[in-house]
Every structure is written in C-alpha cells, then in structure tokens.
C-alpha positions in Angstrom: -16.3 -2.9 -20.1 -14.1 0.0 -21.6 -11.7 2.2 -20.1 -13.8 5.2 -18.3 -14.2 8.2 -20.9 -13.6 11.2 -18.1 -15.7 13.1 -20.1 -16.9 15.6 -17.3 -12.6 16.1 -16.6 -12.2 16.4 -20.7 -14.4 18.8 -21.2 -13.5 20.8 -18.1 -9.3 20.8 -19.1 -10.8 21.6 -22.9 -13.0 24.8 -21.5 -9.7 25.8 -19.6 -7.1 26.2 -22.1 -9.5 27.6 -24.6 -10.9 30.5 -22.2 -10.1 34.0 -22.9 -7.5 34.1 -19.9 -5.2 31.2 -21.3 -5.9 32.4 -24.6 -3.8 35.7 -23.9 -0.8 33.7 -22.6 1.3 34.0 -25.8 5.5 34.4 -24.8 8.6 32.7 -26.3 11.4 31.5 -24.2 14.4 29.6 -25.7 12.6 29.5 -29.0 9.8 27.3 -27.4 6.5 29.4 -28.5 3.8 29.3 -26.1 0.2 30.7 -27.2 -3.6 30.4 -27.4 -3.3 28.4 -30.6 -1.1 25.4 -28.9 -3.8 25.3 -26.6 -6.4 25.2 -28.9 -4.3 22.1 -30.6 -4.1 20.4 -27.1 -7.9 20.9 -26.6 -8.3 18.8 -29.8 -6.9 15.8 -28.5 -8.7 15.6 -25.7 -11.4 14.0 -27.9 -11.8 10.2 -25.9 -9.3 8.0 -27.9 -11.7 5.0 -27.6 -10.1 2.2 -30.6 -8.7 4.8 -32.3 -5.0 6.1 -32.4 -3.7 9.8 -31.6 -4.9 12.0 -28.7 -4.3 12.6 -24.7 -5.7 9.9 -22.7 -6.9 10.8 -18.8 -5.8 8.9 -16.2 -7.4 9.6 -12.4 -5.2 8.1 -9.7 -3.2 9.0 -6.2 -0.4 11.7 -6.9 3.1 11.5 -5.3 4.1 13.9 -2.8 4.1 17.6 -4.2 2.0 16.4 -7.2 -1.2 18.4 -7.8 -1.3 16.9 -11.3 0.8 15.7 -13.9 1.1 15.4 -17.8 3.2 12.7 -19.2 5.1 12.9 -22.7 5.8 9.5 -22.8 2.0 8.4 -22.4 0.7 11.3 -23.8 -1.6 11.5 -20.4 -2.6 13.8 -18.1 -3.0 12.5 -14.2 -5.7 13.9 -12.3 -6.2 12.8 -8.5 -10.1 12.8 -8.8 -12.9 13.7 -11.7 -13.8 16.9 -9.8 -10.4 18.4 -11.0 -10.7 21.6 -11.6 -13.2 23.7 -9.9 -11.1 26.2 -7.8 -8.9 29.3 -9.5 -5.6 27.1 -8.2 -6.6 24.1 -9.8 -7.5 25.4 -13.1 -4.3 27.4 -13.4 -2.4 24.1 -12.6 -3.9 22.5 -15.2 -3.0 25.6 -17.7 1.0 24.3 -16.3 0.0 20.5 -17.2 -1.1 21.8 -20.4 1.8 23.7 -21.4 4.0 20.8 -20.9 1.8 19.0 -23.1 2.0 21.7 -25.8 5.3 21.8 -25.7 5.4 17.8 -26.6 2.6 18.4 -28.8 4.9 20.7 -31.2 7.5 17.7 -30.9 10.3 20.0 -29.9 12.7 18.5 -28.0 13.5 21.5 -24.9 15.5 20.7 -22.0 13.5 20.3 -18.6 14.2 23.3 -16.8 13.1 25.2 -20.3 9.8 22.8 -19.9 9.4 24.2 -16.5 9.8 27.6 -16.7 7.6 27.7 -19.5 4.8 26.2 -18.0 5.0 28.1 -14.5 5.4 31.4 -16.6 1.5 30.1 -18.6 0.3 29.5 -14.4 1.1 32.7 -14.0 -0.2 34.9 -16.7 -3.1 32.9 -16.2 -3.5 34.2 -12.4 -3.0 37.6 -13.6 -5.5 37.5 -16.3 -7.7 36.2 -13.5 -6.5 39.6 -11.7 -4.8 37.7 -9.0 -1.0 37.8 -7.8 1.2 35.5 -6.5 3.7 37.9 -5.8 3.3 37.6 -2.4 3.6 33.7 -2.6 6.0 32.4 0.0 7.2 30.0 -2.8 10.1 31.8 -4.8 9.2 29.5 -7.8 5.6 31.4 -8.0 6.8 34.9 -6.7 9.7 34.7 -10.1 7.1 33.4 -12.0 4.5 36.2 -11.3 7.5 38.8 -12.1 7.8 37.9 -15.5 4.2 37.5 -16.1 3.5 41.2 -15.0 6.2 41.9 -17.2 4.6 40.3 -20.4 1.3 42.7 -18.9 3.1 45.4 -18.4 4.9 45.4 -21.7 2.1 44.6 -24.2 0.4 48.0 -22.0 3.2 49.6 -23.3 2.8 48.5 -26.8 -1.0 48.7 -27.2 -0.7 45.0 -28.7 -1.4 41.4 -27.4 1.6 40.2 -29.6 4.1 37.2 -28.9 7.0 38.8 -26.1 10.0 36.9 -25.9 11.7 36.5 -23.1 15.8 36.7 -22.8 17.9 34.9 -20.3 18.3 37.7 -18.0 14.3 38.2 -17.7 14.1 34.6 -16.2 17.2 34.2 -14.2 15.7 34.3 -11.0 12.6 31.8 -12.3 15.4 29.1 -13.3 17.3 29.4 -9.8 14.1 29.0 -7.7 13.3 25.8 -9.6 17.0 24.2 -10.1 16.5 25.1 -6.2 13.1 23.4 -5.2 14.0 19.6 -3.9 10.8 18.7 -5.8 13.1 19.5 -9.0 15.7 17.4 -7.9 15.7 15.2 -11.0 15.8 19.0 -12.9 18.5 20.4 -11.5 21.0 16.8 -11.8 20.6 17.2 -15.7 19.0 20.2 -16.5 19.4 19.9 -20.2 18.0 16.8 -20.3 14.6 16.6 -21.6 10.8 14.6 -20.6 10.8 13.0 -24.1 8.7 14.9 -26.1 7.3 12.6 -29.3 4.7 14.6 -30.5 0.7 14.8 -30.0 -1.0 13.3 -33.1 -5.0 14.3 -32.8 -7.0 11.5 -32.6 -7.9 9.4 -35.9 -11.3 7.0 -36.4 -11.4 3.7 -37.0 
C-alpha cells in the first residue's frame, strides 16, 4: 500500500492560499516579496507527488509543544496534527504562515530566520484582517505587532486607491522582530538570527 494521498487536507491548504483573502496579502520585507502569485505557485505543488519528483508532500503526525503546524524546507512538507486541519478562522490563517514559509523556499531565496518569521506572521495577519478580524488585542505581543503592520499595509493602500506591493522598512517592523527574538518558542531564532531554515527551492511536481 502507498503512502496516504491527504487529498481532503491538499485540497483544503490549496482553497486557502488561493482565496481572495490570501490573495490580497502582497508586501516586501528585506527584499523577500510576498504575494498572491507565490501562493498560487505553492498551491501547484500540492498536487500528490505519488512516483514522481517535485512538489510538497503532507505529513499528519503529533506536533511539539507550541506547534499548531509546521512547514519544513528541508523535506519540502507541511505537518498537520490531523486531516481535519483547517476548518476554523485560526487554523486557516496558520496555515496562510506555513505557507508563506514555504513560499519563501519555494522562490529559493536564502532569508535569514527571523526575516522568514516576520514575513509569515505579517501574511497571518493580513489574512485576519481581510477576514475583518483583529488581533490587536491579542495578549501575544508577536500577534498584536503583527496586526500593526498589517493595518498599516490596509490602511496605506486606502490611501493610495491601489492593491499594489508596500514594502516595509526596518523601522515599520521593529517591534514585530523584538516580540519574536523575545518568544522562548523562538529560541533557536534569536541564538542565530541570520541564520536561515535551508531554503532549496520547490520544483512542481513532474510525471513519470
């Protein structure tokens, strides 16, 4: 017998990142570019690998402690704790932060981990708010930063009547970087922070 497909989970990660609210997420930090398109490359390698080379494989298993999900750069997987993954608001937008991560590799960019991070809590976020829901309120500093800056991407393509790329300096994100270097679940992050996961690329899936 094969290795289970996860179709039900595939399809339910591809509907995700190619829905009209993670389509809007389109920001540049660092010179890492993150947009509807990425996501619309990541959704193409979810197609099941089966004998054939290229993709994302799925694997379902027991998280660690603090771990909702995970994508890996190495594997090119993403680790889900069950097949029902993704039915609530909080799980969907985590899996918009799994994804980014694997965009991110998928462009074959090498970017230092807290980059990596900030990134993908920033696409979490502007994915709340095009839900119309804040996490400004959040007791977690990491999600109350995030939301910040993702009311400031809002609030400045208001102001320019476009949906265009913003990019986002230094200063904008200052307070994003602290909370995380600051979060003992980021420990490994914040002992080399310019380290990176290993990003090697995403080739889509090929037959044979």
């Amino acid at each position: 017998m094969g290795a289970p497909s996860h179709q039900g989970l595939r399809s339910r990660v591809g509907k995700i990142i190619t829905s009209d609210e993670a389509q809007r997420i389109n920001f540049t930090l660092d010179g890492v570019h993150i947009d509807g398109s990425g996501f619309y490359y990541v959704a193409l390698a979810l197609l099941p690998k089966g004998k054939a080379a290229g993709g994302i494989d799925f694997v379902v298993k027991q998280m660690g402690p603090g771990f909702g999900a995970q994508y890996d750069p190495r594997k090119n997987n993403f680790e889900f704790p069950n097949e029902n993954y993704g039915l609530d608001d909080d799980e969907r937008a985590l899996i918009v932060h799994e994804s980014t991560h694997a965009l991110i590799d998928a462009r074959r960019r090498t970017t230092s981990m807290i980059v990596s991070e900030m990134c993908a809590y920033i696409s979490q976020a502007c994915y709340y708010d095009a839900l119309g829901q804040s996490l400004r309120d959040s007791s977690d500093p990491i999600f109350a930063e995030a939301d910040k800056i993702a009311t400031g991407i809002t609030n400045e393509r208001l102001g320019n009547g476009a949906m265009g790329n913003v990019t986002l300096t230094g200063t904008t994100v200052a307070g994003l970087r602290a909370a995380i270097l600051g979060d003992p679940a980021y420990a490994a992050v914040a002992a080399n922070p310019g380290g990176s996961y290993g990003e090697s690329g995403v080739p889509l899936r090929r037959g044979g």
